[in-house]
ROMAR-778729 format. One line per 5 residues: their letters; for each residue x, y, z of C-alpha. Coordinates in steps of 0.05 Angstrom, whole numbers, plus 5000, padded with zeros to 4 digits. Example, Ala and Ser with C-alpha at 12.3 -4.5 7.8 and 13.67 -1.06 7.14 Angstrom:
as	5246,4910,5156 ~ 5273,4979,5143
! end
This chain:
xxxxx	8010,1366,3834 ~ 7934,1370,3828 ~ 7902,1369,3757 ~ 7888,1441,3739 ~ 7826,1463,3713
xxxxx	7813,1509,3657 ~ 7792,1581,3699 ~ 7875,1560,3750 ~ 7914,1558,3680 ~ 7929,1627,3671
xxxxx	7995,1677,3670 ~ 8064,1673,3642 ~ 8089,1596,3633 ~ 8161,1583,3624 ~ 8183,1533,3566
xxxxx	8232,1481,3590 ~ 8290,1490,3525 ~ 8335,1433,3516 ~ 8406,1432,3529 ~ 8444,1393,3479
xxxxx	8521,1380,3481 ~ 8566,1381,3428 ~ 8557,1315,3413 ~ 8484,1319,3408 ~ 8462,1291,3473
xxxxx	8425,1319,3516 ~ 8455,1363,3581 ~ 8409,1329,3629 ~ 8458,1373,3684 ~ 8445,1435,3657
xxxxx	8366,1409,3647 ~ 8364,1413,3718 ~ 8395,1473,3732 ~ 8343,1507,3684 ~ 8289,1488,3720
xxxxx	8310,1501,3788 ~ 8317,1578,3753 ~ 8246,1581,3734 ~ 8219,1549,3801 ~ 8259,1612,3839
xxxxx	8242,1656,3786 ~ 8172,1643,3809 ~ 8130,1636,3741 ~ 8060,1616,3743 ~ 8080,1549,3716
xxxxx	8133,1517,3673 ~ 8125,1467,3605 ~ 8163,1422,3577 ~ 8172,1386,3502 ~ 8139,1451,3463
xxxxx	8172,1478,3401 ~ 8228,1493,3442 ~ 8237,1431,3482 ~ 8249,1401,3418 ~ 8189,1349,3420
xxxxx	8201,1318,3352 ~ 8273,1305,3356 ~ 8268,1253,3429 ~ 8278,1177,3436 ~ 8226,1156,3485
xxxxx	8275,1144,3541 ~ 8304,1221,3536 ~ 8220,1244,3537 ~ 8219,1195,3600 ~ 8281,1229,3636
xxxxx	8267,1294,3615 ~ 8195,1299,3637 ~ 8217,1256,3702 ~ 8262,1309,3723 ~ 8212,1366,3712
xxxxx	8158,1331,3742 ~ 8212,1307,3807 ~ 8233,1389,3817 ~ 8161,1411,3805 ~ 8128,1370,3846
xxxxx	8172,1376,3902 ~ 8170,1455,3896 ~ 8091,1462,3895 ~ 8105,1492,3818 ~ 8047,1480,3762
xxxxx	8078,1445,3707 ~ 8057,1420,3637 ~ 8080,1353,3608 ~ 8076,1361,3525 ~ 8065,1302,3502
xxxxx	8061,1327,3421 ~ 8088,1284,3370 ~ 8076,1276,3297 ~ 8052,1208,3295 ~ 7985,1199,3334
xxxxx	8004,1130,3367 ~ 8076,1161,3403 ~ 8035,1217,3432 ~ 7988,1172,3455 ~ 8046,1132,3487
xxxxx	8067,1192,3510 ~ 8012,1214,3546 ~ 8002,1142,3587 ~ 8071,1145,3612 ~ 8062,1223,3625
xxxxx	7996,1220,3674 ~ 8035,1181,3733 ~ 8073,1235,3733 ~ 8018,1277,3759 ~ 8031,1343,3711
xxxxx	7977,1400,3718 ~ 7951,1388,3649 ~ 7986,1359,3586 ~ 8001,1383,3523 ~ 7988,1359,3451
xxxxx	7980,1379,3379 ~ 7935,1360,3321 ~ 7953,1293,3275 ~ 8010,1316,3230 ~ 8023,1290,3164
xxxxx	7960,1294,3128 ~ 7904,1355,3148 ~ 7855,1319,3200 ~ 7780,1329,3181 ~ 7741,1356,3234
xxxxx	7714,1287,3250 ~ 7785,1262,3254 ~ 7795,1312,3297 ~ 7746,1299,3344 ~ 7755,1226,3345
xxxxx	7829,1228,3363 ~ 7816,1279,3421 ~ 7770,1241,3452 ~ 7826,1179,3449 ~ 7869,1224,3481
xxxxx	7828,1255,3530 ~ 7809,1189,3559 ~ 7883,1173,3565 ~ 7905,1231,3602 ~ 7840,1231,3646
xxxxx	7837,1259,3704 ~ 7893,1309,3670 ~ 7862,1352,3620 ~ 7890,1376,3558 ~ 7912,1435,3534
xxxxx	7915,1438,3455 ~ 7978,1467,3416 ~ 7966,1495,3350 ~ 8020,1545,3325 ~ 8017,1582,3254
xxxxx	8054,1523,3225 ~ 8002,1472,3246 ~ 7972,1432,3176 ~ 7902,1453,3197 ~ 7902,1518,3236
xxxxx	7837,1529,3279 ~ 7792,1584,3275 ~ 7751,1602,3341 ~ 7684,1569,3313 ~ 7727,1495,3305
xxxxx	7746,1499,3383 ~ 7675,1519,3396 ~ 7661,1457,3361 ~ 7704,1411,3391 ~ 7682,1433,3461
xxxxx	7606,1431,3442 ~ 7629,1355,3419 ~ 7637,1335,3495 ~ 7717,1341,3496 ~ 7728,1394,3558
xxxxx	7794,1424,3527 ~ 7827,1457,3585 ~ 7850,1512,3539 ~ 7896,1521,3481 ~ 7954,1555,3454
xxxxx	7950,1594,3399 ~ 7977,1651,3357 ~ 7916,1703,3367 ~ 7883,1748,3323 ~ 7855,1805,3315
xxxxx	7800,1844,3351 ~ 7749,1795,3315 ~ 7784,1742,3332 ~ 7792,1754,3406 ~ 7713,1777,3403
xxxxx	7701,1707,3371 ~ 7745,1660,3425 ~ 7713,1705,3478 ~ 7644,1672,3451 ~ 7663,1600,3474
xxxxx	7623,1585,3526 ~ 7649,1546,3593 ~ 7718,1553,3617 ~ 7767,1547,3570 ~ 7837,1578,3582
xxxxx	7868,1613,3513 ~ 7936,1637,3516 ~ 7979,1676,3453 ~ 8054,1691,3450 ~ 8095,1721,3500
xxxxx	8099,1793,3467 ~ 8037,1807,3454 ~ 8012,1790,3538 ~ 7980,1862,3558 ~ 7942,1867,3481
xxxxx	7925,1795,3496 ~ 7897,1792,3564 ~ 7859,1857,3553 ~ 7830,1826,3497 ~ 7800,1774,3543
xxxxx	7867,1724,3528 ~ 7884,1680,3600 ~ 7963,1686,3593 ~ 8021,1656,3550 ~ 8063,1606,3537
xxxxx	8122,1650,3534 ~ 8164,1673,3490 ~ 8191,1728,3534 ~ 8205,1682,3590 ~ 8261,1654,3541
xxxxx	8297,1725,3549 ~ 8292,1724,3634 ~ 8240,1688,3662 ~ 8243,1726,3716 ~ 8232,1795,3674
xxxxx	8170,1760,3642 ~ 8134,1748,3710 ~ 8142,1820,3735 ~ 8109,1846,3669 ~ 8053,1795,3681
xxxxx	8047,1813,3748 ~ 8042,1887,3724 ~ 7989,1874,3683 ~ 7949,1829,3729 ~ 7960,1883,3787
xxxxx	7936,1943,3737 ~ 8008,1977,3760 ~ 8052,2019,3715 ~ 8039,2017,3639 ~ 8047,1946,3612
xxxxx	8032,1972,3542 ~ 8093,2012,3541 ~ 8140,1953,3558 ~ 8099,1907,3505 ~ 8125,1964,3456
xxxxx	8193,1953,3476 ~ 8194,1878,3473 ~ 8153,1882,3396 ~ 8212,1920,3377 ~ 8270,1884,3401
xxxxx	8227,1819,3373 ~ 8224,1867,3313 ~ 8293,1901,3303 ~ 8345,1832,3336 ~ 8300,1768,3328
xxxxx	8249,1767,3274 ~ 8315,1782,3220 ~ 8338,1709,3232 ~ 8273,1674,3214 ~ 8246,1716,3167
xxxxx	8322,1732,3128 ~ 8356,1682,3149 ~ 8314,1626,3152 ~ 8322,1601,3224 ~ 8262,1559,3261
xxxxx	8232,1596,3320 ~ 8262,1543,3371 ~ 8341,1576,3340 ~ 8305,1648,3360 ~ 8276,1611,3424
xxxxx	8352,1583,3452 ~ 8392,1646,3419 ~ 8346,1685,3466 ~ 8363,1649,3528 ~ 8428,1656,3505
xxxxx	8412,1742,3502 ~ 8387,1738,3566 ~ 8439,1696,3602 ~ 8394,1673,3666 ~ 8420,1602,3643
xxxxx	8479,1573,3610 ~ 8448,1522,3561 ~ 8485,1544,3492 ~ 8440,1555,3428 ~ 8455,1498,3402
xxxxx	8397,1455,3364 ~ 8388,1377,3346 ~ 8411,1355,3284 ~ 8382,1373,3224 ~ 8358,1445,3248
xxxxx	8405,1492,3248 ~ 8424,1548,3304 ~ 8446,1615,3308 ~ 8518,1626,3327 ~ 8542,1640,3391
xxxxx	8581,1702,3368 ~ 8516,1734,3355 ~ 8499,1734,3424 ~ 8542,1791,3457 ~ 8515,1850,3407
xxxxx	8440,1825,3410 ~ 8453,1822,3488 ~ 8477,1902,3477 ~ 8424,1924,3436 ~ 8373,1886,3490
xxxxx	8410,1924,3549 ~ 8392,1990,3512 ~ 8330,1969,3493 ~ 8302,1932,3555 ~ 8348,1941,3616
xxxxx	8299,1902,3664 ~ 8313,1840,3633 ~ 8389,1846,3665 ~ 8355,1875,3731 ~ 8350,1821,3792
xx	8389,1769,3754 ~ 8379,1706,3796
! end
């Protein structure tokens, strides 16, 4: 695949989760299985090694043969992928992203220096290291809630105005000040927000996400960007719908039961049932039980019957 630039990154992008086996290995069968899913379920593009591609928890050879197989399938199919290359020492990701650029991803993925809060200076300094690595793929920067140093729309103004052409970034989002301040940054610069919260998002001037949604049926996700890109049917009342199942049968296990959002991530694959990874997690994190599954899946078929609709 070509390097995308900022203004062709844009839609709902599939996260590649991890199988892992009893034993803690990794399913590399089932890995591929996944992705030929999203490829037919025709998503605007498909990531790999975010929060739910459990990043932190590879040896280099499993990043090597997991991104090796996305990149193989992607490339093959004519599908826009994303290679994240995130770690929480500087030096792996760095690694990460010289081994990562043969395999000619669309753009690659990283987050900010982890143990210690970066200054602004650091900041720029190591983006510019890593931007020279990945050239001519550009980089798309991940910074979740949980991120040490969480940006505000003036500090990617600033990093951009510092000569580092960030292809975009994923982010949380805001509110109506905050989407009034990102839509200040001049030049192209692609900003994408979770899953459910897409129609608020994109008609608050947001590109697309990195989804959340497409975790429950990848397939279901497309069609409600596809609604909102073709101005057909009312996107807001399905967003309503998905907030509340998020509300009512997935926000409960991190916020009272102390799960991490890749648990909620796999357990909602596991909801959906488009693939047959389990919700199992890498040791230490813990995941949510596979008995849970059926009655979430209930509720969900109550709640949103599309996502069982056209099951591929």
């Amino acid at each position: 695949m070509d390097p995308l630039k900022a203004d062709e990154i844009y839609g709902n992008w599939a996260t590649l989760l991890l199988p892992i086996n009893n034993d803690d290995s990794i399913n590399y069968r089932q890995l591929e299985h996944e992705i030929d899913v999203l490829i037919a379920s025709n998503v605007n593009g498909i990531y790999s090694n975010g929060t739910a591609g459990e990043f932190y928890n590879q040896t280099e050879q499993e990043f090597d043969e997991v991104n090796g197989i996305l990149a193989s399938k992607c490339n093959a199919a004519g599908m826009p992928f994303q290679i994240g290359c995130s770690h929480m020492s500087p030096k792996i990701s760095l690694d990460r992203i010289k081994r990562a650029v043969v395999l000619q991803p669309s753009a690659i993925q990283i987050i900010l220096p982890d143990w210690f809060v970066p200054s602004m200076e650091e900041i720029i300094d190591f983006l510019k290291v890593m931007m020279a690595a990945a050239d001519p793929v550009k980089l798309i920067l991940y910074n979740p809630p949980h991120a040490k140093r969480k940006l505000l729309p003036k500090e990617f103004a600033e990093i951009l105005d510092a000569g580092i052409p960030l292809a975009g970034c994923k982010v949380a989002g805001g509110d109506e000040q905050w989407y009034r301040e990102m839509n200040e940054i001049t030049g192209p610069f692609s900003v994408f927000i979770p899953g459910h919260h897409l129609a608020t998002g994109i008609s608050h001037g947001a590109h697309g996400a990195y989804s959340n949604v497409a975790c429950l049926n990848p397939g279901f996700a497309q069609q409600w960007y596809n609604t909102i890109a073709n101005k057909t049917g009312d996107p807001f009342e399905l967003q309503a719908r998905i907030q509340e199942f998020m509300d009512n049968c997935i926000v409960p296990y991190i916020r009272d039961k102390g799960y991490s959002n890749q648990a909620v991530d796999k357990f909602m694959a596991a909801v959906g049932g488009w693939t047959p990874i389990s919700t199992r997690l890498r040791w230490p994190y813990r995941w949510i039980p596979e008995a849970e599954v059926l009655p979430v899946r209930e509720k969900c078929a109550k709640l949103l019957p599309e996502v069982f609709m056209n099951q591929l």
